[in-house]
C-alpha positions as a printed Julia matrix, in Angstrom:
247×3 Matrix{Float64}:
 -13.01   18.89  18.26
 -13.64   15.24  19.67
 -15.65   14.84  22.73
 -12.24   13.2   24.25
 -10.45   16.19  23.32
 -13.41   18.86  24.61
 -12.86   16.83  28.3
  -9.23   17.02  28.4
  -9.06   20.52  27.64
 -11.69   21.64  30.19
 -10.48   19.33  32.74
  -6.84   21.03  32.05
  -8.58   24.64  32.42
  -9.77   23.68  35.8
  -6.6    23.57  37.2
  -5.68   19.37  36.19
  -1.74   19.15  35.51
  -2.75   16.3   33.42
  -5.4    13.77  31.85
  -5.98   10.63  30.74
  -8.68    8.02  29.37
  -8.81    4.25  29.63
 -11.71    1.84  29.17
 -14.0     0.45  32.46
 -12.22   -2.77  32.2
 -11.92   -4.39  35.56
  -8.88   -4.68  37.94
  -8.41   -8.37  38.21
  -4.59   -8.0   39.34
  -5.23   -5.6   42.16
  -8.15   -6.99  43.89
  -5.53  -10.64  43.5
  -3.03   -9.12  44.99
  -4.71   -7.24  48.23
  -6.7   -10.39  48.56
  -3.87  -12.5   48.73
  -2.66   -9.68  51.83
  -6.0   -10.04  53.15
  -4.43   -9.87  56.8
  -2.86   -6.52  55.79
  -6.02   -4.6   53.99
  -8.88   -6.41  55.98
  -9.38   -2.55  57.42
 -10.16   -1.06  53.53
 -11.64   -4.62  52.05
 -14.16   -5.06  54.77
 -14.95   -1.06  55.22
 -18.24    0.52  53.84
 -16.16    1.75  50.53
 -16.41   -1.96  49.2
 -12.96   -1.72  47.01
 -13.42   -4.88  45.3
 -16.9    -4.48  43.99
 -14.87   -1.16  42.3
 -12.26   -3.6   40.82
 -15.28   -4.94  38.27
 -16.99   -1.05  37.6
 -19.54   -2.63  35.23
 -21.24   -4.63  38.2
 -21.46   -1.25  39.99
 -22.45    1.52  36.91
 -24.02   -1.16  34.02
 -23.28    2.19  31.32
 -19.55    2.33  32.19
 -17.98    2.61  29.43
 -14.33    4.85  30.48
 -12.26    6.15  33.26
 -11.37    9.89  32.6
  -8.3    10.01  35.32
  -6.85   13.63  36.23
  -4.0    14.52  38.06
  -3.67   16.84  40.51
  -0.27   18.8   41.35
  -0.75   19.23  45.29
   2.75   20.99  45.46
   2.04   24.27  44.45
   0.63   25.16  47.37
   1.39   27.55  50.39
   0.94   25.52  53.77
   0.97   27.0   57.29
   4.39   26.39  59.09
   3.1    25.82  61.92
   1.69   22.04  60.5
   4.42   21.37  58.42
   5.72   18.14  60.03
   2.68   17.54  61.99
  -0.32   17.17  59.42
   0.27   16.03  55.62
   0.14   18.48  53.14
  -1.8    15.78  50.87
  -4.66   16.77  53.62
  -3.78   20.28  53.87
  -3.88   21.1   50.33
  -8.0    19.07  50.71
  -6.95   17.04  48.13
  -9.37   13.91  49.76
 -12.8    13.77  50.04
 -13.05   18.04  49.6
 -16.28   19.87  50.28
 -17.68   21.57  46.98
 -17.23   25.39  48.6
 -13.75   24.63  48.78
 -11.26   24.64  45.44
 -10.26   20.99  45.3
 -13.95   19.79  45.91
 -15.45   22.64  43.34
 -13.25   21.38  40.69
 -14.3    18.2   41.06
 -18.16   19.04  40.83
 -17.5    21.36  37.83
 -15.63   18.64  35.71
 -18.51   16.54  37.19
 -21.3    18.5   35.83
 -19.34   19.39  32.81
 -19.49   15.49  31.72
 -23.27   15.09  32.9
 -23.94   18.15  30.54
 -22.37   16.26  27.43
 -24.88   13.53  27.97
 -22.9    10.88  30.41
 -23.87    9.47  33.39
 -20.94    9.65  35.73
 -19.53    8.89  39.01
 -17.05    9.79  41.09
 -16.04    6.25  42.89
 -13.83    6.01  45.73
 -13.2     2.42  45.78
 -11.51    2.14  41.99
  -7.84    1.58  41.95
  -6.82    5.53  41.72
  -2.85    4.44  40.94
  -3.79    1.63  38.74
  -6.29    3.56  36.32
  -3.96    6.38  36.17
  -1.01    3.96  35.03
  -3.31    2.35  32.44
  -4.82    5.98  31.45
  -1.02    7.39  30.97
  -0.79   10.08  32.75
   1.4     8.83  35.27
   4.41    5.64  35.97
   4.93    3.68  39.36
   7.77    4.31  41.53
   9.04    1.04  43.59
   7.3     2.84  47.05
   4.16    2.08  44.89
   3.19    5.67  44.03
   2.44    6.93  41.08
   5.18    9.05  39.59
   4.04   12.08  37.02
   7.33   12.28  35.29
   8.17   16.56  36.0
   5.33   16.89  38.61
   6.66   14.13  40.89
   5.13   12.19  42.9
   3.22   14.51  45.57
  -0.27   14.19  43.13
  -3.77   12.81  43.29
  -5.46   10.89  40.76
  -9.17   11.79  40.67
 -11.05    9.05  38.79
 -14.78   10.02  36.91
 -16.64    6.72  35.62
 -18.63    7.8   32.2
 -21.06    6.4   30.23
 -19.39    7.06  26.79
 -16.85    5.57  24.5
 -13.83    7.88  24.14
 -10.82    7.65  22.98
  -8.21    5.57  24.89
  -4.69    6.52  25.84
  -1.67    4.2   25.83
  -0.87    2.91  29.59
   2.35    3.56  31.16
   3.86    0.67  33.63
   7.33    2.53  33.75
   9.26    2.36  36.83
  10.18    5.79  37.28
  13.16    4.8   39.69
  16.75    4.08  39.02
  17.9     0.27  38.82
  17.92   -1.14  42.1
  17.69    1.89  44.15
  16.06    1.36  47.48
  16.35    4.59  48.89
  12.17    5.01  49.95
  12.32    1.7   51.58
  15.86    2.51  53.68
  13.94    6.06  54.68
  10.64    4.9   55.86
  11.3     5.4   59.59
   8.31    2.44  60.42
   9.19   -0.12  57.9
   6.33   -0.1   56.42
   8.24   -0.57  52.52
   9.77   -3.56  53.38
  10.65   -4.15  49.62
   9.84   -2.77  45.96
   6.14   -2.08  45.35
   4.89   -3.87  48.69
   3.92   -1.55  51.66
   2.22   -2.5   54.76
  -0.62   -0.58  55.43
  -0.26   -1.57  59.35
   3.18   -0.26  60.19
   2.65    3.26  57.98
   2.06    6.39  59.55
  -0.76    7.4   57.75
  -2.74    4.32  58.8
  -1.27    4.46  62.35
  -2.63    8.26  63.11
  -5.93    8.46  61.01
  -7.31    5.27  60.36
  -7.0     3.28  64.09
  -9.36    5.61  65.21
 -12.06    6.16  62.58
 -14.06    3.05  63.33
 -12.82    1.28  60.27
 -13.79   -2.4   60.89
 -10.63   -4.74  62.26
  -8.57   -1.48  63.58
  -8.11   -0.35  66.94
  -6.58    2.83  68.36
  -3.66    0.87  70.17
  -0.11    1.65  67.74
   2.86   -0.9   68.61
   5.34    0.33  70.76
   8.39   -0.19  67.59
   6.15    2.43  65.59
   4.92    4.94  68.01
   8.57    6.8   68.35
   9.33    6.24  64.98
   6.35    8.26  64.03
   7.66   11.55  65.72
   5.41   14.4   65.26
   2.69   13.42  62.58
  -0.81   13.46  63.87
  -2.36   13.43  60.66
  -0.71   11.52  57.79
   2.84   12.67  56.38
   5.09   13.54  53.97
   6.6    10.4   52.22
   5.79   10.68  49.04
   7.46   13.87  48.16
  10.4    13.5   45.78
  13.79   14.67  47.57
  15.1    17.62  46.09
């Protein structure tokens, strides 16, 4: 059995509904296009995760050498009612930033120390284009709301990106649009406007933005929401729900 082979199976015995490996080549398109929307991503370009250092991982890990990119299913999952509607279940299930006593942050460190053990340095960067790396590893399409579509699993997923030190074996990328021709059915539901057309959101008028990042001290937010967004929010304190697939 290949090294490549050895991580994808343990990473798939952890609990990972899929994985994939592409090389640390940079991002050059991504950190283009959010510069060129500087106005709208100011907040995550200027904040203490330094994105677009990530879009060149080289310059930030010298030994990179691959992205191993696993997906998560976060819909198999039992959530309390009483938060449906009000908190995210992308943040219920602890699918960001989890602690390592709890199950989404222990997986993590195991697959972690599982790759140190074969010899690799690794790290576990926040800044690297999750969507992007997962499209080019091929474990997952783009839908035109910009997420990244897993083909059976949906959409309601996280891509969990380790940076390694060795050369593996590379998977084919998939740029698919998993969306029928011409269908703008996320962009006529988003109650803030925030798709305002295929593959373009802004960060400023979503929810998620609007009830967790205005008041975490990210540089160029404030707490003060725009009167046209704060009834269209309804109930969500914490995040929401948008990128489930409708049944």
């Amino acid at each position: 059995m290949s090294l490549t082979e050895e991580i994808k199976d343990f990473a798939l015995n952890l609990g990972y509904s899929r994985v994939g490996i592409t090389t640390a080549d940079g991002f050059p398109g991504w950190r283009e296009e959010v510069q060129s929307r500087y106005d709208q991503y100011s907040f995550y370009l200027d904040s203490d995760i330094k994105p677009l250092d990530w879009t060149e991982p080289v310059k930030v890990m010298p030994s990179a050498r691959s992205l191993v990119v696993a997906i998560l299913d976060c819909s198999n999952v039992a959530y309390p009612e009483r938060l449906l509607g009000k908190v995210g279940r992308i943040y219920l299930a602890r699918g960001y930033i989890a602690p390592r006593h709890m199950l989404n942050g222990a997986r993590r460190q195991l697959m972690r120390d599982f790759l140190e053990k074969k010899g690799m340095e690794v790290k576990v960067p926040r800044g690297i284009p999750e969507r992007m790396a997962a499209a080019r590893a091929g474990v997952a399409g783009y839908g035109r709301n910009g997420f990244i579509y897993c083909g059976e699993i949906g959409s309601f997923v996280l891509a969990i990106t380790f940076l390694v030190s060795a050369d593996l074996e590379y998977d084919q990328p998939d740029w698919s649009i998993d969306c029928p021709e011409n269908c703008t059915a996320c962009m006529d539901a988003c109650p803030t406007g925030a798709l305002y057309e295929p593959m373009r959101i802004n960060p400023r008028r979503c929810i998620a933005y609007n009830s967790f990042n205005t008041i975490d001290g990210y540089p160029g937010c404030t707490s003060y929401i725009p009167p046209d967004i704060r009834e269209k929010m309804g109930t969500w304190i914490h995040g929401c729900d948008c990128q489930l697939r409708p049944e």
